[in-house]
Every structure is written in structure tokens, then in C-alpha cells.
FIKOL-927658 format. One record per residue (C-alpha): residue in one letter; x, y, z. Coordinates in steps of 0.1 Angstrom, whole numbers, padded with zeros to 4 digits, always signed. Layout:
N
AXYZ;...
# end
This chain:
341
X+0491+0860+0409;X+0503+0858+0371;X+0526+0885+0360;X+0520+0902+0323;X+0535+0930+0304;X+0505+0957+0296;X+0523+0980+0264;X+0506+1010+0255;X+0511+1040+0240;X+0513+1062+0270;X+0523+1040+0300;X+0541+1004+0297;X+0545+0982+0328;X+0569+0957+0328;X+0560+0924+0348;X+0578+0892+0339;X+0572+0865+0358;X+0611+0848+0350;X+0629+0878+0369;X+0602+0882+0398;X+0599+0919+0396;X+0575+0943+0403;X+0552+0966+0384;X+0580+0989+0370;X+0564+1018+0350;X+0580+1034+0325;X+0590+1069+0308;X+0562+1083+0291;X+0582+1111+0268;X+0589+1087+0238;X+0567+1060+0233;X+0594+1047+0210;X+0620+1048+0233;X+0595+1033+0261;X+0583+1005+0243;X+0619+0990+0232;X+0627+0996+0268;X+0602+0975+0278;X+0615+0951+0251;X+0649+0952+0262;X+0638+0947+0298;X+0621+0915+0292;X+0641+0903+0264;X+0670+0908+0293;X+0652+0892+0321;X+0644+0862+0298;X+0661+0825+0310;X+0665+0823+0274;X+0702+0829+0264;X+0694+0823+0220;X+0669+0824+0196;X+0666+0790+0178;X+0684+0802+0145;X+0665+0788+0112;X+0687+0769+0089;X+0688+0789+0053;X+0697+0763+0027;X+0712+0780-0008;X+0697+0756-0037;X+0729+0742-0059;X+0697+0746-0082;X+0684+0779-0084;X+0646+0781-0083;X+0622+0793-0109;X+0622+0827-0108;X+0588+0840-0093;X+0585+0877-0098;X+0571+0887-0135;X+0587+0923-0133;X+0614+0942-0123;X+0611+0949-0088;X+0614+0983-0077;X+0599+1001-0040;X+0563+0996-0033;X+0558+0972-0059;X+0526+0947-0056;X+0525+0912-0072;X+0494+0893-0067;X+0485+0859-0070;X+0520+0839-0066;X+0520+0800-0060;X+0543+0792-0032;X+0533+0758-0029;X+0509+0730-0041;X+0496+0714-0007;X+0471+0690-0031;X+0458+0724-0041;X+0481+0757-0053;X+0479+0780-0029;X+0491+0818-0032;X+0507+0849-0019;X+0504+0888-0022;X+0535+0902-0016;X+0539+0936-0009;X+0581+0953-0016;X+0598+0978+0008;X+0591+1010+0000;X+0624+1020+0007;X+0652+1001-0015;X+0674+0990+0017;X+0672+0952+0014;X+0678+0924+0021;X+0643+0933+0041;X+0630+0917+0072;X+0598+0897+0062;X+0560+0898+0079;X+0538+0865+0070;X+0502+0873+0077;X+0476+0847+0081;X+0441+0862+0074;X+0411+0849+0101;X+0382+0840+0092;X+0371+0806+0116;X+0394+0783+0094;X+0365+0785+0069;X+0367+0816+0050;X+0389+0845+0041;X+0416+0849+0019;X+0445+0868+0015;X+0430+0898+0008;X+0407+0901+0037;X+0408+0915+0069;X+0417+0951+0086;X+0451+0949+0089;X+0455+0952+0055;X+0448+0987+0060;X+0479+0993+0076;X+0503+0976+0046;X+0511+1011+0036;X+0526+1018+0070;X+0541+0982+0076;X+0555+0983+0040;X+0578+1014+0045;X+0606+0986+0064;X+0592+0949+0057;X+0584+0931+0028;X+0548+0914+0032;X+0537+0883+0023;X+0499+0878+0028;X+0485+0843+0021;X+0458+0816+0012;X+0457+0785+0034;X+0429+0757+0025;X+0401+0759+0045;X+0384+0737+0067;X+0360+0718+0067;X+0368+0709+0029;X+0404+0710+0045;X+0406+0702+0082;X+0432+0709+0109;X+0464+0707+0108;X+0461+0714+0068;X+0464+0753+0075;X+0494+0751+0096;X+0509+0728+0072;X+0502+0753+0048;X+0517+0787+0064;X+0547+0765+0072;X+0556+0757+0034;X+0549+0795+0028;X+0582+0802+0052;X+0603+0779+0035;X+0592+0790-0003;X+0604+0826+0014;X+0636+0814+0022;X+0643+0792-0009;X+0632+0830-0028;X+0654+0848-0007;X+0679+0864-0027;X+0654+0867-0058;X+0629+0886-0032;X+0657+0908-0017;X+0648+0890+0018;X+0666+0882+0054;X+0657+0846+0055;X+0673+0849+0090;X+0645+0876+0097;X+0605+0864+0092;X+0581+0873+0116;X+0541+0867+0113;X+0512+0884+0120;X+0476+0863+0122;X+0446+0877+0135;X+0416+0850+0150;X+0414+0821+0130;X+0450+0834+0119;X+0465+0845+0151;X+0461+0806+0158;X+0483+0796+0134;X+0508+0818+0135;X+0511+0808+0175;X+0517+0771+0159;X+0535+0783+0129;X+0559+0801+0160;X+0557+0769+0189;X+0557+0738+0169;X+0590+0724+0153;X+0598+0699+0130;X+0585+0671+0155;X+0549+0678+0149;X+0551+0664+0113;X+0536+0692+0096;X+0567+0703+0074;X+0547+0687+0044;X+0550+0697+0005;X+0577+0716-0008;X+0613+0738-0001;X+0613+0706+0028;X+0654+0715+0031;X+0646+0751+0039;X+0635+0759+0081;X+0598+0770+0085;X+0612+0783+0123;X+0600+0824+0127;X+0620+0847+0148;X+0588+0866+0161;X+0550+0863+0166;X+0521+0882+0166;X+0490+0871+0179;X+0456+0889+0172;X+0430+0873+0198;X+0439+0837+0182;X+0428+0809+0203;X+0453+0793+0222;X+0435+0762+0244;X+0410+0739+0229;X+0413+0716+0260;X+0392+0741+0279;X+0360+0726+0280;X+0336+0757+0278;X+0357+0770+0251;X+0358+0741+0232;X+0319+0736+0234;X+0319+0777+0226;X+0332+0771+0191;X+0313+0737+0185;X+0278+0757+0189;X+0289+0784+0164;X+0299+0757+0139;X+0337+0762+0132;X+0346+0731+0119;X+0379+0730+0128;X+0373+0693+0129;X+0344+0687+0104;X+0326+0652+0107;X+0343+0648+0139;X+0342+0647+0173;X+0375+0655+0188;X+0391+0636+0220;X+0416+0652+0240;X+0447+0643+0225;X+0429+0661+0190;X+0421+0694+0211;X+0460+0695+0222;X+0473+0691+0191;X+0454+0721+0175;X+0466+0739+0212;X+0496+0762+0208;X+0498+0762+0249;X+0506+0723+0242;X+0538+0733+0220;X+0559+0760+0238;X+0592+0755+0252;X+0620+0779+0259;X+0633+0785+0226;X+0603+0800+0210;X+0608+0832+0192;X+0589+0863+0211;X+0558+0869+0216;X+0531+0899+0212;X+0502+0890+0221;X+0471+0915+0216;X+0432+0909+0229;X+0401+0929+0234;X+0389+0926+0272;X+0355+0920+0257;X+0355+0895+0234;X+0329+0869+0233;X+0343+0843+0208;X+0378+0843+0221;X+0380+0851+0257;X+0407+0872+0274;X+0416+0839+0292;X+0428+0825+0259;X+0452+0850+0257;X+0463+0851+0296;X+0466+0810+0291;X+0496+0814+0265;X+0512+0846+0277;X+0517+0828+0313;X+0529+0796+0295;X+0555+0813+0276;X+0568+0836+0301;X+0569+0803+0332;X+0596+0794+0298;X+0615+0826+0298;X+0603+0836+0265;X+0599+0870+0259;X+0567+0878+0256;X+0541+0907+0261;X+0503+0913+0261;X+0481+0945+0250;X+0448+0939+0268;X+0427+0964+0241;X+0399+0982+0269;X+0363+0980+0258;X+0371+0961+0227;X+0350+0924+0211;X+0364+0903+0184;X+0381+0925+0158;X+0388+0953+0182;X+0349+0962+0177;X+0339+0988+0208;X+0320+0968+0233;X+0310+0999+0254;X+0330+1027+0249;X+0363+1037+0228;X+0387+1011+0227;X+0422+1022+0238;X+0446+1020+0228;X+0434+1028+0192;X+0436+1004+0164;X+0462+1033+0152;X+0480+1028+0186;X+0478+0994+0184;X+0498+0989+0148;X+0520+1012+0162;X+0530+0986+0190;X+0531+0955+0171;X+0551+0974+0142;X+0576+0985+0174;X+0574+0948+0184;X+0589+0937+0152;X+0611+0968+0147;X+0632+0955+0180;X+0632+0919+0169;X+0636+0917+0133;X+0652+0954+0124;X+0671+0959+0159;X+0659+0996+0162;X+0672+1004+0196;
# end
């Protein structure tokens, strides 16, 4: 049987499949403390011995300068183009509010079925405030399919990495420190935007001597396997159009697969899905959390109880709580990107 790392709030069990251990529950007094126990413990146990480090390229040329005002905590600017992809696309970033840089960095990739959204949509938006007291935020556009299809998105959320590290020292930023956050449609990429290097050829556009690498991931119930027939036929019916005017072969449904990219030196993993949810199955999930830890990557899974798509309650209260919930991914990052022991 497959091993996987449950986190909650209350009770965390450790499993990981590259040290062969047992169930090991652990203290319940501080769910800080428990949680980067549980990330030490895996991140320990891992095969993995290093992190792929990105490559942060000072410009002999300094860049234009991007922010209109003098930056101070909490500030908001809206509407930046980080790169022009045969379109401009753009940013919302959101500063520290605590002046402590340079700042760890969280990319997040709004859902929406690769056909809508932007950067101002969806619910974890609601918890920028709480994210925003120790990261800087960058939320972004990404050209939508089926005007744009696959990989255009990815190729997009890659250029927006490098365009952070060319910015890095007018942003106040560790370029040595971005993690992302994608939910659905979103949680998709930013599995690719973590598992596929420079050999999948989508470093297009701009800032192409800067490292799109990440040094962690977050993944909101993002599809992960498009080589599973009934899932594949799943999203076909509802008419995402990940590949409009098209009807993809196999090699096509791998490319868009993160399963088909991982390798041991990913960056870690938290992976988060509702037990319920009838547009991107549990199985989804399981597929890439047992394909990264056979790898030793460090990885864990939140299965959310009684939750759908978008942590809607499908038959009771979900638990953990959405609350609960940013709480673990914020610990997630906290222990990768900040080091908070």
C-alpha cells in the first residue's frame, strides 16, 4: 500500500514511502512546532541530498525600473507587465508588510479551466493579508486557452519567475527564494512550473538568462494525469479546451502531465485535495504525491474531509477549515522559504 503524509491542524502522521516507516503520530501541543516536525522528518528521510539551486543572473544593464512609487510595507501595485508572450501580460504584487527584505516570494496562478480567471480571482486572495505579513506576492495573468492553448500558460508563469529575479533587488526579493501557489486550473501549472526544467522548451520570451526553477510548490486540487482515460474524457465532456480544435494523442496528454516531469530534484511538495471532488478526483492527487515521494522528494498531502472542488462542503463541514488549511500551506512555505524551525 502507498504511503502519504496526512497534515492537519490537530494530528499529523508522517508516512514516507523513501524511509519505509510507519504511521508515526505526532505532538499535538503546538501545531507549529508539529507541522515543521513533520517537515523536518520527511525533508530528512528524503533520498534527496540538494535542492536544484536557480541561477540568479545580475544584468550588466539594469532593467527598467517597474514600480511607480516608493515602496513602503503593505504597498499594492496593480497592473505591471512582466512579459509580452505575443500579448502583455501582468502582475499584482502585493509588499511585506513588515520592512525585513530581501523577502521570500509566493507566485500564484489563479484557476479557472485554462479559460477564464485573472489575477484577481479566486479565494485565496482572501488570505493576502495574512500571507503578506512575511512574503511578497505576485499574483498573475496567463493567456487563456482556447484563444491560447497548452503549453502557452506554463510558458507564461515561467517568464513571470525570471522577470522576478531580473527585478530582484528593485523588488527587495530573494531570487534564491520563490515558491507558488496555483489552485485547479492553477495548481496545474504551478506542478509544471515546479517539475519541468529547461528541456521542455517552454522558457520562451523574456529575462531568458534568468532561472524560472521554484524552491517550493503548492498544489490546490490541480490535475496531475491527463493519460488517465476516464479523466481525460471527464474534462473533454465539460468543454475545457485545454487543447481547442484538437484531439490529443498520448504523447499530447503526457506533456500537459506533471506526473510525466518529476525527478529527484524537484523542490517540495504540498499538495492539498477535497476527498469529494467531482472534477478533479482524489486519485489525481494520490497519482503525483506517490510519484514524487518513489523520487525522494519531499512531499506531503492534506486530504480536506467532506470537501468538492474549491473546498465546497460536500456533506458536512470540511476539516480542516479553509482557515486551517492556509495555516498549513503558509507553514509549508514558512519551513522551506523562511527556515522557521
Amino acid at each position: 500500500m502507498s504511503t502519504r503524509t496526512i497534515l492537519t491542524i490537530c494530528l499529523i502522521m508522517i508516512l514516507t514511502s523513501a524511509c519505509g516507516q510507519s504511521a508515526v503520530p505526532l505532538p499535538t501541543l503546538d501545531p507549529n512546532t508539529a507541522m515543521t516536525q513533520a517537515f523536518a522528518t520527511v525533508n530528512a528521510a528524503s533520498t534527496q541530498t540538494a535542492l536544484a539551486a536557480p541561477t540568479y543572473t545580475p544584468s550588466p544593464t539594469p532593467y527598467p525600473t517597474v514600480i511607480t512609487t516608493p515602496i513602503i510595507p503593505g504597498l499594492i501595485q496593480r497592473n505591471i507587465t512582466y512579459c509580452e508572450n505575443t500579448v502583455p501580460l501582468e502582475m499584482d504584487v502585493y509588499f511585506p508588510t513588515a520592512d525585513n527584505g530581501p523577502s521570500p516570494v509566493l507566485l500564484y496562478v489563479h484557476g479557472g479551466a485554462w479559460t477564464i480567471g485573472d489575477k484577481t480571482t479566486g479565494f485565496q486572495l482572501e488570505e493576502i493579508p495574512t500571507i503578506a505579513a512575511g512574503y511578497f506576492i505576485a499574483s498573475i495573468d496567463y493567456r487563456l486557452a482556447p484563444e491560447y492553448p497548452f503549453p502557452a500558460m506554463v510558458e507564461d508563469a515561467k517568464c513571470a519567475v525570471r522577470f522576478l529575479r531580473a527585478h530582484a533587488q528593485e523588488l527587495n526579493i530573494n531570487p534564491d527564494k520563490i515558491g507558488v501557489l496555483g489552485v485547479s486550473a492553477g495548481g496545474h501549472i504551478a506542478s509544471l512550473l515546479g517539475l519541468a526544467d529547461e528541456t521542455a522548451g517552454w522558457d520562451t520570451g523574456q529575462y531568458l538568462e534568468q532561472s524560472s526553477r521554484v524552491q517550493a510548490v503548492v498544489d490546490l486540487w490541480g490535475p496531475t494525469d491527463f493519460t488517465d482515460p476516464a479523466f481525460a474524457e471527464k474534462l473533454q465532456k465539460k468543454g475545457y479546451q485545454l487543447f481547442p480544435n484538437v484531439s490529443p494523442d498520448q504523447n499530447m496528454l503526457a506533456s500537459a502531465s506533471p506526473i510525466t516531469y518529476v525527478s529527484a530534484d524537484d523542490p517540495p511538495f504540498l499538495i492539498i485535495q477535497g476527498d469529494q471532488d467531482p472534477i478533479v478526483p482524489p486519485s489525481q492527487s494520490q497519482a503525483l504525491y506517490d510519484r514524487l515521494t518513489t523520487v525522494g522528494v519531499p512531499t506531503f498531502i492534506q486530504m480536506v474531509t467532506n470537501a468538492g472542488h474549491n473546498l465546497l462542503s460536500a456533506g458536512g463541514p470540511i476539516s480542516p477549515t479553509r482557515k486551517q488549511v492556509t495555516e498549513i500551506y503558509i507553514q509549508f512555505l514558512d519551513y522551506f522559504l523562511k527556515g522557521v524551525q
